[in-house]
C-alpha positions as a Markdown table, in Angstrom:
| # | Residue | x | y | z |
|---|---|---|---|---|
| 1 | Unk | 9.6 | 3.4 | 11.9 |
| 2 | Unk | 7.5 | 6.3 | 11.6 |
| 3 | Unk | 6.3 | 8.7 | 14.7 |
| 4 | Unk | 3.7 | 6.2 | 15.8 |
| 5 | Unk | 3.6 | 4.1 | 19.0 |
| 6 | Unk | 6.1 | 1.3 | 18.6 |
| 7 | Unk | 4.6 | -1.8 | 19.1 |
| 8 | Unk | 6.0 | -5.1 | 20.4 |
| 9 | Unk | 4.4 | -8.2 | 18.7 |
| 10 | Unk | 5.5 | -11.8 | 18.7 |
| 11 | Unk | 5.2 | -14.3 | 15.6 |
| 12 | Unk | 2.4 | -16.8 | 17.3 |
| 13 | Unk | 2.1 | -19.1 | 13.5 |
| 14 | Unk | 3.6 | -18.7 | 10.1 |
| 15 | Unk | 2.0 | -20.6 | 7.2 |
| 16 | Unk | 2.2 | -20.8 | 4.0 |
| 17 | Unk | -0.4 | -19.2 | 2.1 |
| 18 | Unk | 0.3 | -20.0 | -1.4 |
| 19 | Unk | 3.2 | -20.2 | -3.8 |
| 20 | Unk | 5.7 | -17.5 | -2.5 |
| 21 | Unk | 3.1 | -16.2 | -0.1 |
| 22 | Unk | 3.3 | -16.4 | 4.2 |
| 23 | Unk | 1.1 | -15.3 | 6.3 |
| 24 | Unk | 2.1 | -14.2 | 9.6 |
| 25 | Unk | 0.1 | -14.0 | 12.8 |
| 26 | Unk | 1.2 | -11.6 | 15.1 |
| 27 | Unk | 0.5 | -11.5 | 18.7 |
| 28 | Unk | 1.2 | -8.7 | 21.8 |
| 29 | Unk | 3.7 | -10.1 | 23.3 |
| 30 | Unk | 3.0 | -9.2 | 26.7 |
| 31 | Unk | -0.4 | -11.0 | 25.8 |
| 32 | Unk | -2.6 | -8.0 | 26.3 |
| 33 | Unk | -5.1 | -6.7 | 23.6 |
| 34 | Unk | -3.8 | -5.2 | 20.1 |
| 35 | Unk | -4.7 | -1.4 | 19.1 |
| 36 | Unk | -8.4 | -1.7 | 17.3 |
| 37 | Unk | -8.1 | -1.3 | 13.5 |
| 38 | Unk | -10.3 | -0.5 | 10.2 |
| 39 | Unk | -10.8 | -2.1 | 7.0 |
| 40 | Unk | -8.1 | -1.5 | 4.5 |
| 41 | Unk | -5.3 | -0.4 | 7.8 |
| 42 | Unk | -1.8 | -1.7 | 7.3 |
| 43 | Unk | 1.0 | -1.6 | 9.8 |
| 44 | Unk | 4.9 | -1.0 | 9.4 |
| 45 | Unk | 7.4 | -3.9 | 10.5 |
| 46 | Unk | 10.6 | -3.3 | 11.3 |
| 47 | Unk | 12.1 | -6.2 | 9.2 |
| 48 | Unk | 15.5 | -8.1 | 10.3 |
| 49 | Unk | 18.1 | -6.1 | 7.5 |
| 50 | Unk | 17.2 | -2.6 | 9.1 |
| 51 | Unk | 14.7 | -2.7 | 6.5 |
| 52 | Unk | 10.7 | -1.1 | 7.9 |
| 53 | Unk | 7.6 | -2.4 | 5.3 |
| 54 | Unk | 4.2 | -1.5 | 5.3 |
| 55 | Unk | 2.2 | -4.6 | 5.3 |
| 56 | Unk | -2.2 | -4.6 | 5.4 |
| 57 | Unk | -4.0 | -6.4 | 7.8 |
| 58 | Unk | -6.0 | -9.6 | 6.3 |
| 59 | Unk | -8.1 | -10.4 | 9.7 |
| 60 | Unk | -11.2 | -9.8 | 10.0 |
| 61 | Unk | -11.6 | -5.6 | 11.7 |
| 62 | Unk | -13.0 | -6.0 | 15.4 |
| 63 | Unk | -10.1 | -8.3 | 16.4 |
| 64 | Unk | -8.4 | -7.6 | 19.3 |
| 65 | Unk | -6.1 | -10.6 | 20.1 |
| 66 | Unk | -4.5 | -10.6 | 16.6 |
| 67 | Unk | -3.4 | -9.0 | 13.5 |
| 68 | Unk | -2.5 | -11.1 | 10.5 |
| 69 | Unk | -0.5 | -10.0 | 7.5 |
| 70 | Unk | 0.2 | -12.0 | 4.2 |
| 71 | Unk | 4.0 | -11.5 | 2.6 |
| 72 | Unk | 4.6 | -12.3 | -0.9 |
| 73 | Unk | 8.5 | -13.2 | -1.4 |
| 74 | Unk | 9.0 | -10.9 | -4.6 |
| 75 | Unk | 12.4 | -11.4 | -6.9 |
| 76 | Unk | 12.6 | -7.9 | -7.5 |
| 77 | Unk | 12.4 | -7.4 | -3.3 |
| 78 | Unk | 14.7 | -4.7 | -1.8 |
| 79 | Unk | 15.3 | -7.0 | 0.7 |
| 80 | Unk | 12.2 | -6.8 | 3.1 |
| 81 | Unk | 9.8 | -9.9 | 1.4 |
| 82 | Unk | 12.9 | -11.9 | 1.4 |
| 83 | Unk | 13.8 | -11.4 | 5.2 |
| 84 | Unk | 10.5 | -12.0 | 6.1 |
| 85 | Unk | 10.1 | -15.3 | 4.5 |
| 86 | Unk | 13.6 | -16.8 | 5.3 |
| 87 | Unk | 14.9 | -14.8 | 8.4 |
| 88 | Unk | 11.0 | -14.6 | 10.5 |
| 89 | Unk | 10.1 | -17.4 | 12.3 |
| 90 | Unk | 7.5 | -18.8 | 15.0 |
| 91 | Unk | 8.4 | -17.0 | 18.2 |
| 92 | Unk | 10.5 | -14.3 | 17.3 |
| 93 | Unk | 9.7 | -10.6 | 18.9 |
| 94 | Unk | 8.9 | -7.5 | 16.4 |
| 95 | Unk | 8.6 | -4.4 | 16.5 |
| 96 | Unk | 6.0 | -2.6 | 14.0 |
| 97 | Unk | 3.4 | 0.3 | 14.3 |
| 98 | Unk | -0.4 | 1.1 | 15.7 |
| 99 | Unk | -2.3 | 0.7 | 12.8 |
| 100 | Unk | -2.8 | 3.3 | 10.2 |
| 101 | Unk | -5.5 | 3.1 | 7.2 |
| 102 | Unk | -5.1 | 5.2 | 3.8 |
| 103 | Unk | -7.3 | 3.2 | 2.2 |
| 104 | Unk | -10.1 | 3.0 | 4.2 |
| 105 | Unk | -14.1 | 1.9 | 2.9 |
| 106 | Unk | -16.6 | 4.9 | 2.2 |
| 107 | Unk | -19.2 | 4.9 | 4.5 |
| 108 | Unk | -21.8 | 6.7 | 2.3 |
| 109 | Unk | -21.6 | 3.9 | -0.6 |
| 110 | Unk | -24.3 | 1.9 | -1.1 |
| 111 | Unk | -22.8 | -0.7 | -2.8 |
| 112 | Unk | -18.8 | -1.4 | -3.3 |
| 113 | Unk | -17.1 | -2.8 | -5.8 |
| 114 | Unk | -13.8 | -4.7 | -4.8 |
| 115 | Unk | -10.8 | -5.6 | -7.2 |
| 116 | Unk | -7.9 | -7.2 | -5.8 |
| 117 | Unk | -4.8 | -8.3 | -7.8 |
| 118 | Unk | -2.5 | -11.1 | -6.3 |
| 119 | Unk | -1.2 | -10.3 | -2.6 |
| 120 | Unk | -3.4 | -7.1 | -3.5 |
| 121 | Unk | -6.0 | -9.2 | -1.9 |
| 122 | Unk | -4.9 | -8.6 | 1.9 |
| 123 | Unk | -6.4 | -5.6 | 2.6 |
| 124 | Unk | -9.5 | -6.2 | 0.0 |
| 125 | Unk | -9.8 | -9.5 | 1.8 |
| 126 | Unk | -10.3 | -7.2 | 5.1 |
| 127 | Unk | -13.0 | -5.1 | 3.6 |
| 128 | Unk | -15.1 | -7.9 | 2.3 |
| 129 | Unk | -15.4 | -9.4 | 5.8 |
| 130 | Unk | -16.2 | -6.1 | 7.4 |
| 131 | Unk | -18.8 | -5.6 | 4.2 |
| 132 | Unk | -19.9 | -9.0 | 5.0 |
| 133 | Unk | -20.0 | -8.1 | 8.7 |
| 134 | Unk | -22.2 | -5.3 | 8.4 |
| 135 | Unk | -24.9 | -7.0 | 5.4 |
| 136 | Unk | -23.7 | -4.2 | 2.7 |
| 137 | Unk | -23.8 | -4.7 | -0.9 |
| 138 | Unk | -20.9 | -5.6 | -2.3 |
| 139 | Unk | -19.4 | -7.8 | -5.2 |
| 140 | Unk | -15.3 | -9.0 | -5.4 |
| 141 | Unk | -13.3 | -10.0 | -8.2 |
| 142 | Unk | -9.9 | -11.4 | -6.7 |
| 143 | Unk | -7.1 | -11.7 | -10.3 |
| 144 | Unk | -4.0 | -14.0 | -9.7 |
| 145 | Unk | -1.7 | -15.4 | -12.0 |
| 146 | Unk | -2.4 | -19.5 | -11.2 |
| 147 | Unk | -4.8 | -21.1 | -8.7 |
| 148 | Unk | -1.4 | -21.9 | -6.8 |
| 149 | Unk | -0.8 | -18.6 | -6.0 |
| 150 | Unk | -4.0 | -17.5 | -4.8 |
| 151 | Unk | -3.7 | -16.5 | -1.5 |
| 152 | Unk | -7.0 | -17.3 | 0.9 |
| 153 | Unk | -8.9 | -19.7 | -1.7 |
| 154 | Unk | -10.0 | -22.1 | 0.7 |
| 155 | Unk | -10.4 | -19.1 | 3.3 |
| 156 | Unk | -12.8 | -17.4 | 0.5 |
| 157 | Unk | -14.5 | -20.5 | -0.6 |
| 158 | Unk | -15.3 | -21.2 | 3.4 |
| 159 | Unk | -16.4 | -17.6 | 4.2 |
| 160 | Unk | -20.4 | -16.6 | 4.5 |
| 161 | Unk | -19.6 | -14.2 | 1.6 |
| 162 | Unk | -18.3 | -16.5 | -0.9 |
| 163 | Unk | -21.1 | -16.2 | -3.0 |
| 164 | Unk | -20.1 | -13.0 | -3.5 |
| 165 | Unk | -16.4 | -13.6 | -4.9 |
| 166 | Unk | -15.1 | -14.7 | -8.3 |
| 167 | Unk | -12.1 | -15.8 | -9.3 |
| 168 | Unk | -10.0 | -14.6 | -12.2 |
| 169 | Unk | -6.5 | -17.1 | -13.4 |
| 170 | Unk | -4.4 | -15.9 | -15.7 |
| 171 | Unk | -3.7 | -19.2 | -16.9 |
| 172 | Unk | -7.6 | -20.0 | -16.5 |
| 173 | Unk | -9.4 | -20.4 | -20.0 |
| 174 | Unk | -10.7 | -17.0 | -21.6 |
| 175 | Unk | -14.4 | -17.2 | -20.3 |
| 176 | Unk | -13.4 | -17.0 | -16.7 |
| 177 | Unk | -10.7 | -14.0 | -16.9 |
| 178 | Unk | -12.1 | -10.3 | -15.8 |
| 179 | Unk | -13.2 | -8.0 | -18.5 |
| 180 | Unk | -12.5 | -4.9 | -17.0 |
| 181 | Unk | -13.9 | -3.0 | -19.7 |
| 182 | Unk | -17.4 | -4.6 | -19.3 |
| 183 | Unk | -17.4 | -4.8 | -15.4 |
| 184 | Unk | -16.9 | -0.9 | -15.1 |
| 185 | Unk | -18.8 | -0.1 | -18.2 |
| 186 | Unk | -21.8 | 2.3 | -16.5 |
| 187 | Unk | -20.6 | 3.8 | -12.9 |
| 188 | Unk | -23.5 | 3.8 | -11.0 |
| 189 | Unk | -24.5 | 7.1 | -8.1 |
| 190 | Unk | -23.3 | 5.6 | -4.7 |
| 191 | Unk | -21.1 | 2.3 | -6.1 |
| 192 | Unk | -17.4 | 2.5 | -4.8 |
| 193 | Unk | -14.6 | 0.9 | -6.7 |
| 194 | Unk | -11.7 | 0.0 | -4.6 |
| 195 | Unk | -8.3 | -2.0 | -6.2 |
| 196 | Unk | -5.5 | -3.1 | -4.9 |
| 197 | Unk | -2.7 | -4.9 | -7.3 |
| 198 | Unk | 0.2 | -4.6 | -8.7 |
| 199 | Unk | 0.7 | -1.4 | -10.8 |
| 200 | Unk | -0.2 | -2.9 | -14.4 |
| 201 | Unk | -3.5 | -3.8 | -12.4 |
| 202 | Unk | -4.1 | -0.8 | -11.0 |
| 203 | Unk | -3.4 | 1.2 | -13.8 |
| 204 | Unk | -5.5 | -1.0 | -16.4 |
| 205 | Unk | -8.8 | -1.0 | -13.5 |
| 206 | Unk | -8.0 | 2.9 | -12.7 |
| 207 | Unk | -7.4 | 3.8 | -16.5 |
| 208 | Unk | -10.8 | 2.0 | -17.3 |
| 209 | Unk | -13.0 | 3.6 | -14.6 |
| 210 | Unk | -12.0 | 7.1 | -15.6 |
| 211 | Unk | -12.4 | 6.5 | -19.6 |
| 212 | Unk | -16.0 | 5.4 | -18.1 |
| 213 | Unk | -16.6 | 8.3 | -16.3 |
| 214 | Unk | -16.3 | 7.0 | -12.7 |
| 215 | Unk | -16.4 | 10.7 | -10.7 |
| 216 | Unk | -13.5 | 10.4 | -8.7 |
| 217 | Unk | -14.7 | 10.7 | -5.2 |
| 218 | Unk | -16.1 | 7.0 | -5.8 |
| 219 | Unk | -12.2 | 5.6 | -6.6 |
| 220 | Unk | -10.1 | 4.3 | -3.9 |
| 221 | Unk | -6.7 | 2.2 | -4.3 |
| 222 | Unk | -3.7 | 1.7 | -2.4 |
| 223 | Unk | -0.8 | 0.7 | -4.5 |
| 224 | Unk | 1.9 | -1.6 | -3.1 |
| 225 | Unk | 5.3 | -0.5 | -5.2 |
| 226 | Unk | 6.1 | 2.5 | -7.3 |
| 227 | Unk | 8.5 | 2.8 | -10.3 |
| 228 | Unk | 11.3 | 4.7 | -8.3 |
| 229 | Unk | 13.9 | 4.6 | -10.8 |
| 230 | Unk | 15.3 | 7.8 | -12.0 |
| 231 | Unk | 13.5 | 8.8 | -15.6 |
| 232 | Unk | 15.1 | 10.3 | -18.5 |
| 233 | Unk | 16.1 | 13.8 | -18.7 |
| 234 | Unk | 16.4 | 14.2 | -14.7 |
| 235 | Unk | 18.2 | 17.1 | -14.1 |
| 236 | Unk | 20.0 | 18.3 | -10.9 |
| 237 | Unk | 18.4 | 21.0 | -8.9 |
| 238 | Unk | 18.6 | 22.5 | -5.6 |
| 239 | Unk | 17.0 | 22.5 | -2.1 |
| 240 | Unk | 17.2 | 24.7 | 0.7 |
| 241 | Unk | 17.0 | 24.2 | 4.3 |
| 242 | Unk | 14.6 | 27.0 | 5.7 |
| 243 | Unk | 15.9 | 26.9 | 8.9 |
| 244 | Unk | 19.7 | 27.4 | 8.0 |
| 245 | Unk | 19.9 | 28.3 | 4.8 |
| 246 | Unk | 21.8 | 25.5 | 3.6 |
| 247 | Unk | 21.6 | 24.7 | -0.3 |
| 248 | Unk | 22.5 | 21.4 | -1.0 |
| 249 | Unk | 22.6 | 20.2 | -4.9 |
| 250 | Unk | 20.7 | 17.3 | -5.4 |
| 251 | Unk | 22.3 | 15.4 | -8.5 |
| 252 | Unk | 20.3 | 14.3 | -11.4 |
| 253 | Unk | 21.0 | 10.9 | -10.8 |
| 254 | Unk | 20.3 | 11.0 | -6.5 |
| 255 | Unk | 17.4 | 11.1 | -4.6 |
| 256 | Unk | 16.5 | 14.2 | -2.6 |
| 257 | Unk | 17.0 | 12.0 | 0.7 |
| 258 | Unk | 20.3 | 11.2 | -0.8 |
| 259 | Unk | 21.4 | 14.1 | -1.2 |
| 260 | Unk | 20.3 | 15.5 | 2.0 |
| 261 | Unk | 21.6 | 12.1 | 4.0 |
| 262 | Unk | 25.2 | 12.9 | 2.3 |
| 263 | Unk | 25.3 | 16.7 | 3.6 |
| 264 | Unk | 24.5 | 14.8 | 6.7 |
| 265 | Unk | 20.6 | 15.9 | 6.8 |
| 266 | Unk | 18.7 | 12.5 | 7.7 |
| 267 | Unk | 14.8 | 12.6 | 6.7 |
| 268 | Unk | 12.7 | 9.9 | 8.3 |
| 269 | Unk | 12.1 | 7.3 | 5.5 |
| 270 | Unk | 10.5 | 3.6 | 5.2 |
| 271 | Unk | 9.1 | 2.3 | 1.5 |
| 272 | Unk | 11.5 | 4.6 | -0.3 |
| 273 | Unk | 8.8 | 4.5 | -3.4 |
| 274 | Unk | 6.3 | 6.9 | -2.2 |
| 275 | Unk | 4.0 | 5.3 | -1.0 |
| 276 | Unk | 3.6 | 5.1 | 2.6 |
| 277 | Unk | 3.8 | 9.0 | 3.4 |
| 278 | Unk | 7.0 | 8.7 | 6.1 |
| 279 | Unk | 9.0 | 11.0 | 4.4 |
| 280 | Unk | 6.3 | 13.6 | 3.4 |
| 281 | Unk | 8.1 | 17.4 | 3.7 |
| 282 | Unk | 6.5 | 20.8 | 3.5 |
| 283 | Unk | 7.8 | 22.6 | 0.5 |
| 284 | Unk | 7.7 | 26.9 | 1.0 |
| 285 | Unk | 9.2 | 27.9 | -2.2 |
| 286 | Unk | 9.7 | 26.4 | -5.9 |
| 287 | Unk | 7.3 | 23.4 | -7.4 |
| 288 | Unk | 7.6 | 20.2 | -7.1 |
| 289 | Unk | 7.8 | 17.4 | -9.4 |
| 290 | Unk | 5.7 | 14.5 | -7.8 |
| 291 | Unk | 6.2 | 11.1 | -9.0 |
| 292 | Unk | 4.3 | 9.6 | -5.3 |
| 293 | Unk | 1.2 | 7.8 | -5.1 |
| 294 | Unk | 0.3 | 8.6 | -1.8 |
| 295 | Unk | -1.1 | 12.2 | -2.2 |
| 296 | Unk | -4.2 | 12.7 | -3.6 |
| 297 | Unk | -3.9 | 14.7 | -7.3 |
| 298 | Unk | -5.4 | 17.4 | -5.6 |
| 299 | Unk | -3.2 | 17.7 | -2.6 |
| 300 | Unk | -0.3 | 17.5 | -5.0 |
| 301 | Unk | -1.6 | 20.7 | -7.4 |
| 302 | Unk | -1.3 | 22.5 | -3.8 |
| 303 | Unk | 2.6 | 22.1 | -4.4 |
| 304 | Unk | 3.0 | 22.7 | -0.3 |
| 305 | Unk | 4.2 | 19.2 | 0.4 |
| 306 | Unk | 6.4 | 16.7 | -1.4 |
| 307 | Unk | 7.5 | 13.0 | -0.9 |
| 308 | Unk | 11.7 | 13.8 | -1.1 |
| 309 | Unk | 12.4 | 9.9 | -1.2 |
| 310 | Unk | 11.4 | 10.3 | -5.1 |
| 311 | Unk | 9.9 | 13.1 | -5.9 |
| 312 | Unk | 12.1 | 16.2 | -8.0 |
| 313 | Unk | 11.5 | 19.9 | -8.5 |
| 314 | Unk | 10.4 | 21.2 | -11.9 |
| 315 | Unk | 11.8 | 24.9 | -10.5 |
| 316 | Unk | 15.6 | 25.1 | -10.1 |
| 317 | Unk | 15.3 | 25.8 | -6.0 |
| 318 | Unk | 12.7 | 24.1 | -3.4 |
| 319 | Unk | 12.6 | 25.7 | 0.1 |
| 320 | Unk | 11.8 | 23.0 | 2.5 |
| 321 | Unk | 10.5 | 23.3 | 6.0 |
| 322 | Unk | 13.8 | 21.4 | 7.4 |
């Protein structure tokens, strides 16, 4: 859990959403009021395993007496999706965070764009009902891979902004599939693009925009897993504890945190795919390699802080404010 106020929240319904997807209603569970939040916010869950998640908020922002998150069961899960769906139940007591948003809506645009790939679509789904909320312009394109899997249709379909949604299936016929290419063909002064998806998504949507020439103040995404795997032609290097001195070799094929957690230096960590920012160190000396997506590209060219739960060093020695 990160440094923020540790909430207590009890499991009021669990449904399921779609095929492999739950929602969860969460509750205080001393029945008082929830911590306000914004569009796009997520919280961490401390998850049955030992295992803490980051999960967005699908209710609608303004909503005091509930927050509601939507958990897709992923094969490739570390364990947190999988707990969730099988070991989380109706009535049982968590423990997760005050809101936090990293991803939150511009309030200068005059007209937002909103892309959402599969379970993506919980924190888009937010912004659309707080865009809705407020009468801004806006348009959403929600992608999933079969109708069964689309989280919120009959939520959508119901909502005073479904006019405003379209549908993409990958196993739809071709006419009714997003064209990327043609959707962000001519960026537009004061339109905001946001995505959330997995990473092919992202990447294709992000990739597009900037070949178009989207400036890229007007881009906002939030991506939900990172390729954390070591890459070819790691090689070991070393980091130094500024307030001891301590060198400790991190091995080509261990994390930072790994390294540091087996010289018996623990650094606060959650996703373990930087991403949510729990782990985020000051670095004093040397340059880092980042390979995060939670600092913007211009706060990593400042080189002063790193994301040790996958990020390496392209000098032999970082000095770390630890």
């Amino acid at each position: 859990m990160s440094a923020s106020v540790a909430l207590q929240v009890r499991v009021a319904r669990k449904a399921v959403e779609a095929l492999d997807i739950c929602t969860f209603e969460l509750v205080a569970a001393d029945g008082g009021a929830l911590p306000p939040f914004s569009a796009g916010s997520h919280i961490d869950v401390q998850v049955p395993g030992g295992f803490t998640r980051q999960y967005s908020l699908c209710n609608a922002p303004g909503e005091s007496h509930r927050y509601l998150i939507g958990v897709l069961k992923d094969p490739a899960s570390r364990g947190g999706s999988v707990a969730m769906h099988e070991r989380v139940h109706e009535g049982d007591v968590l423990t997760i965070s005050a809101p936090k948003n990293h991803f939150p809506l511009a309030h200068e645009a005059r007209r937002s764009l909103l892309l959402a790939g599969g379970i993506g679509v919980t924190p888009i789904l937010c912004m659309a009902q707080r865009l809705a909320a407020t009468g801004a312009d806006f348009e959403m394109h929600y992608c999933t891979r079969s109708r069964a899997r689309t989280a919120f249709h009959d939520r959508i379909r119901g909502s005073t902004f479904a006019q405003r949604v379209q549908f993409h299936f990958d196993d739809g016929d071709e006419a009714q599939k997003l064209d990327i290419a043609a959707l962000l063909a001519a960026p537009q002064p004061g339109t905001h693009l946001y995505v959330c998806g997995p990473k092919g998504f992202m990447d294709a949507v992000l990739g597009t925009a900037r070949a178009r020439g989207w400036p890229e103040a007007q881009l906002h995404y939030e991506f939900f897993a990172a390729d954390a795997a070591p890459a070819e032609g790691d090689t070991a290097f070393e980091v130094q504890l500024a307030s001891s001195g301590r060198v400790v070799v991190v091995p080509k094929d261990q994390t930072v945190v790994q390294a540091l957690a087996a010289a018996g230096v623990e650094v606060p960590t959650s996703c373990e795919q930087g991403l949510c920012g729990t782990c985020l160190t000051r670095v004093l000396e040397g340059t880092p390699d980042h390979r995060d997506l939670y600092l913007t590209p211009e706060e990593q060219a400042a080189n002063d802080q790193f994301t040790p739960c996958c990020s390496r060093a392209k000098s032999a020695r970082l000095v770390l404010a630890l």
